[in-house]
C-alpha positions in Angstrom: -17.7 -4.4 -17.8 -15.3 -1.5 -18.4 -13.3 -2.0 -15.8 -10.5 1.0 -16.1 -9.4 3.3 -13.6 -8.0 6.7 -13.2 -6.3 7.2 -10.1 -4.6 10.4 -9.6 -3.8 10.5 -13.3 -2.7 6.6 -13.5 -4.5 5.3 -16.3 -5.5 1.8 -14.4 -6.6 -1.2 -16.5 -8.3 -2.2 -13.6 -8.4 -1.2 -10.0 -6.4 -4.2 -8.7 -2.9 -3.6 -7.7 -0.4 -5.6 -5.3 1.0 -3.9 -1.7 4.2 -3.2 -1.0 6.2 -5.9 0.7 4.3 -8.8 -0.6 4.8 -9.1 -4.1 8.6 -8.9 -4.2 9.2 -6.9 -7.0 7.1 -8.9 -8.7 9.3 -10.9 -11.0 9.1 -13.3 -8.3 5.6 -13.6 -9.2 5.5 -13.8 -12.7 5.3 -18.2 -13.0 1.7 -17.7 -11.1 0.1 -15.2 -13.9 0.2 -12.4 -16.0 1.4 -9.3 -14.6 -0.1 -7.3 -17.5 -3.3 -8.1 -16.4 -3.2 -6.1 -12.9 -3.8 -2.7 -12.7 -0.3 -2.5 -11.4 2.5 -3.1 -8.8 3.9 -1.8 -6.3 7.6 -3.3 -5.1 8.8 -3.3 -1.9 9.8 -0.6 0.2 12.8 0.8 -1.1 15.3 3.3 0.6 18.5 5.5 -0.8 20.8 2.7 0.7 20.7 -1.0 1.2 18.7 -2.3 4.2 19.4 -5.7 6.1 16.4 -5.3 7.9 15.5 -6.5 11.6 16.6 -10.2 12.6 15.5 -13.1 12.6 12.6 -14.8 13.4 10.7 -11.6 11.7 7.5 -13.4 11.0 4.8 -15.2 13.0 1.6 -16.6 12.1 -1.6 -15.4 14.0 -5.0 -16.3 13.7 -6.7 -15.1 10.6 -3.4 -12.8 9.8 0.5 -12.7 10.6 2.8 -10.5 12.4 5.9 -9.1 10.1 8.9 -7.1 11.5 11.2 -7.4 8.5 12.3 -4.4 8.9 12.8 -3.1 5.2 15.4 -5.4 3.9 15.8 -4.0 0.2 18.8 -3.7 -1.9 18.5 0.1 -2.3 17.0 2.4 -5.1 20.5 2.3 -7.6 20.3 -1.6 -7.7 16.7 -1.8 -7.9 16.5 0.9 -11.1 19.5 -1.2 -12.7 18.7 -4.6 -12.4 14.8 -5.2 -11.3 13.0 -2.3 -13.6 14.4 -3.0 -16.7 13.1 -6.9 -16.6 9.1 -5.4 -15.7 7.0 -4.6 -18.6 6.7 -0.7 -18.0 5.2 -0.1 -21.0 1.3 -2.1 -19.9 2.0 -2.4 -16.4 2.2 0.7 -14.2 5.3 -0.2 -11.4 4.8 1.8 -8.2 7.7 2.6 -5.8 7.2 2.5 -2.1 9.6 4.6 -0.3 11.2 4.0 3.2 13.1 7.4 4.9 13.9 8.6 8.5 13.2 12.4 7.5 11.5 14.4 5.4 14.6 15.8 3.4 15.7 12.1 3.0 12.3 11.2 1.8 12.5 14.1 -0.9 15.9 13.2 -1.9 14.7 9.9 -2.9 11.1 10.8 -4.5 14.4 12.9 -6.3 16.3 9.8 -7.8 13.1 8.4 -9.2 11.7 11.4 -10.2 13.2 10.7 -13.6 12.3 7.1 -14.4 10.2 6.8 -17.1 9.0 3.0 -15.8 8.1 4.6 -12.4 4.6 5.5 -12.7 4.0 6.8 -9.0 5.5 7.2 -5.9 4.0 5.5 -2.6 5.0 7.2 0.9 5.6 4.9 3.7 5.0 7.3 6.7 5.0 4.4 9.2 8.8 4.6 9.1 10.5 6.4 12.4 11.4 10.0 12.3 14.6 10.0 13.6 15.0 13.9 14.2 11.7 13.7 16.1 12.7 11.2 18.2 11.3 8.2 16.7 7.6 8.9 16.5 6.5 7.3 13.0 5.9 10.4 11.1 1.9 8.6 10.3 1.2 9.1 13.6 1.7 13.3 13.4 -0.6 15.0 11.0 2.5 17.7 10.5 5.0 15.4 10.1 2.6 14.1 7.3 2.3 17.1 5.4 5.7 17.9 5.8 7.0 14.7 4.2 4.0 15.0 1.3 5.2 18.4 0.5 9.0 17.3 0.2 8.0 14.7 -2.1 6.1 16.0 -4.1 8.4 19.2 -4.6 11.1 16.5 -5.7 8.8 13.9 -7.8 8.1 15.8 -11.1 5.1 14.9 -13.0 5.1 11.3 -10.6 1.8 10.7 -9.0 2.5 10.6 -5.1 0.3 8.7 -2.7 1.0 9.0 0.8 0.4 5.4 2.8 -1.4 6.0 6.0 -1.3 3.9 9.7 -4.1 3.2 11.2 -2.2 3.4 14.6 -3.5 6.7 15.0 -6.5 8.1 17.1 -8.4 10.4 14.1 -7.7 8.2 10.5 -9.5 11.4 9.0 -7.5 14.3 10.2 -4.3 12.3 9.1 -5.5 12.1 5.2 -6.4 16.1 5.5 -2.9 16.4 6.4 -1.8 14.2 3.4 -4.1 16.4 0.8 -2.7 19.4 2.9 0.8 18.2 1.9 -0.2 18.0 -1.8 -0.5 14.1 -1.8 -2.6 12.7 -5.0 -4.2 10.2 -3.7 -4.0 8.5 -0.2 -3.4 4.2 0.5 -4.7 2.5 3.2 -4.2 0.7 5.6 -0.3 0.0 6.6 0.0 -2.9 9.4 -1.5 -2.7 12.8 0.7 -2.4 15.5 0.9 -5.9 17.8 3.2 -8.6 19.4 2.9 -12.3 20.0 5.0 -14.8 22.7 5.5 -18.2 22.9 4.2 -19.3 26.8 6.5 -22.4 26.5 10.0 -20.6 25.9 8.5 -17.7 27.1 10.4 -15.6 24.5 8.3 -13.3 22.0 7.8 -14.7 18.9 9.7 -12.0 17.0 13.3 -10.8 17.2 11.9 -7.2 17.3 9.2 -7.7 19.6 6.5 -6.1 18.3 5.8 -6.4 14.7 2.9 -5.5 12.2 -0.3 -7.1 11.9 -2.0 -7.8 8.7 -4.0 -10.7 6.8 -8.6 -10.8 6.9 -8.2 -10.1 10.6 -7.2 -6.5 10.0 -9.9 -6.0 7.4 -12.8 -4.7 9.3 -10.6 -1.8 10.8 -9.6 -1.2 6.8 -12.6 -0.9 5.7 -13.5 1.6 8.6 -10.7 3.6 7.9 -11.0 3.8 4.1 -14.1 4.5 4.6 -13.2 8.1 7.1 -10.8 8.7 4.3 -13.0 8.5 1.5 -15.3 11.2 3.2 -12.3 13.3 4.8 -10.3 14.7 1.6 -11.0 15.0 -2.5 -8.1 12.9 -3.3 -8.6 9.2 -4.2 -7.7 6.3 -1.8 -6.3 3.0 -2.0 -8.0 0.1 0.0 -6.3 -2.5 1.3 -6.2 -5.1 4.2 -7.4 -8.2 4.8 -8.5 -8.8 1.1 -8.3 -12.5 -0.1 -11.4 -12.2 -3.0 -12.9 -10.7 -5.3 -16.1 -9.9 -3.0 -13.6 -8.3 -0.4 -12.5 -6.0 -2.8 -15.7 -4.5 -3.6 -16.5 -4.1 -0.1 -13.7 -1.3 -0.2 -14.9 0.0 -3.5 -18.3 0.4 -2.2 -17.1 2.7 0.9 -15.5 4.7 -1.8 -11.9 3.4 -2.3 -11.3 4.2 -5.9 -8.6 0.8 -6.3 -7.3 -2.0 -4.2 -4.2 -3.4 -3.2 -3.9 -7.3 -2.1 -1.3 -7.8 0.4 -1.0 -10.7 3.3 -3.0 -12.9 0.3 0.0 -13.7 -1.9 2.1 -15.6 0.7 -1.3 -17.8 0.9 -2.0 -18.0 -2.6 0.7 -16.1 -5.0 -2.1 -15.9 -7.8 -4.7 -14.1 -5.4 -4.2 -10.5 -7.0 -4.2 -12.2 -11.0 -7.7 -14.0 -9.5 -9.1 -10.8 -7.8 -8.3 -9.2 -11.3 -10.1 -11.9 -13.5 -13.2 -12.3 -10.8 -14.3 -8.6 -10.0 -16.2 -8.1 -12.9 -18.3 -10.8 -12.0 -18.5 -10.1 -8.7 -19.9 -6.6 -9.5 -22.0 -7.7 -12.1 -23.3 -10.5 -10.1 -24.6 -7.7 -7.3 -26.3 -5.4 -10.2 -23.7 -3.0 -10.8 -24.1 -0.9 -13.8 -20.5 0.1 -13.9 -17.4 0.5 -12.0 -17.9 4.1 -11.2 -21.3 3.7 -10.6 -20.9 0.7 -7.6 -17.8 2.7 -6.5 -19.0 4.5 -3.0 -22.8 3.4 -3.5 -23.2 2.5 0.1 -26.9 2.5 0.9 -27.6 4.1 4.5 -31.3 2.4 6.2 -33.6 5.0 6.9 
């Protein structure tokens, strides 16, 4: 089965890519499989500067998922175009860039130093990051903030594909991706982490430095689907799945809502050859349900009567 992609004019070998934050930037990964045969990456969040991130402890285990508050540790977009790009194979595997900003100009003035870049295929837009002007609201949880940060990104990214990375700590999933198309986004990811804490009842302490932290992991995937699904039927643009997806039958699941490609996430620190097994199984998997094609399981949900 043909299993190519177009997403927003990324020419996809498949529609299995990795999520931001889990994958490194993915030369970490490359002793577990072959990054060629992804339909591509996408590195950790980067921002203009260098990030330390949020202390430590910054992860907990929960049931059926974990809780993260790393805080965006990254070594900063110069370091990352001078010494992690040029080791990827740019030239077969598309390498997306997740940005991290605290205002919309900022966000533009780094979709502005990539813009450029001839490895960067597209440009992923964290909007679960604080607004710091607006007094630390994430700007995902305002549908103007939303648009205003699509349209200053994609005024600064040139011919760069931009995808704008939705929360699902919202109330309405659907008017937030109108506000992304509004912006000019070309094409939509989600879901970004769900918003929760854990404690420890015997030191009576929370189990993360920051409190409250990000959920994610196959607990989080039935809200995914829900909202990929709201998505799907809300704007034109395509959308990213991801969220709780461990296999290959997972993934479909968000193909047939309508999600036009995948991203696996929380998987890799189970399994750092998940995504490279997704890849290789899918076909399969689609075949095995009495799929034609790609395009024609993609959004084929059946409704009863």
């Amino acid at each position: 089965m043909d299993m190519s992609v177009d997403f927003a004019g990324l020419k996809l070998k498949n529609p299995v890519l990795t999520a931001s934050g889990t994958f490194g930037f993915g030369l970490e990964f490359k002793r577990f499989g072959e990054l060629e045969s992804l339909g591509g990456i996408i590195v950790k969040g980067l921002s203009l500067n260098p990030r330390e991130g949020n202390p430590m402890p910054r992860i907990a285990e929960t049931p059926c998922g974990m809780l993260n508050a790393i805080g965006i540790q990254n070594p900063g977009v110069e370091v990352f175009l001078k010494s992690k790009l040029p080791k990827l194979p740019v030239e077969v595997l598309p390498v997306l860039v997740n940005l991290y900003a605290t205002d919309a100009a900022e966000f533009g003035e780094l979709a502005g130093v990539l813009s450029g870049e001839e490895g960067v295929a597209a440009l992923e837009v964290n909007v679960s990051c604080p607004n710091v002007k607006e007094g630390g609201i994430a700007f995902g949880q305002d549908p103007s903030q939303i648009t205003k940060v699509a349209e200053s990104v994609k005024k600064n990214a040139g011919n760069k594909p931009v995808i704008i990375k939705l929360s699902p700590n919202v109330t309405d999933i659907a008017t937030c991706a109108r506000a992304a198309e509004d912006g000019g986004a070309d094409g939509l990811s989600l879901i970004n982490t769900l918003s929760g804490m854990a404690v420890d009842i015997e030191r009576r302490t929370p189990r993360l430095a920051n409190v409250i932290g990000g959920l994610s992991g196959p607990a989080v995937k039935p809200v995914a689907l829900r909202c990929v699904y709201q998505a799907v039927n809300a704007v034109k643009i395509p959308v990213m799945g991801l969220g709780g997806i461990t296999t290959a039958e997972d993934a479909a699941e968000f193909l047939l809502v309508g999600a036009k490609a995948v991203q696996i996430g929380t998987a890799n620190f189970i399994s750092p050859d998940t995504a490279f097994k997704v890849a290789q199984e899918l076909p399969k998997v689609l075949e095995r349900v009495g799929a034609k094609s790609l395009d024609e399981f993609t959004g084929s949900l059946i409704f009863p009567k």
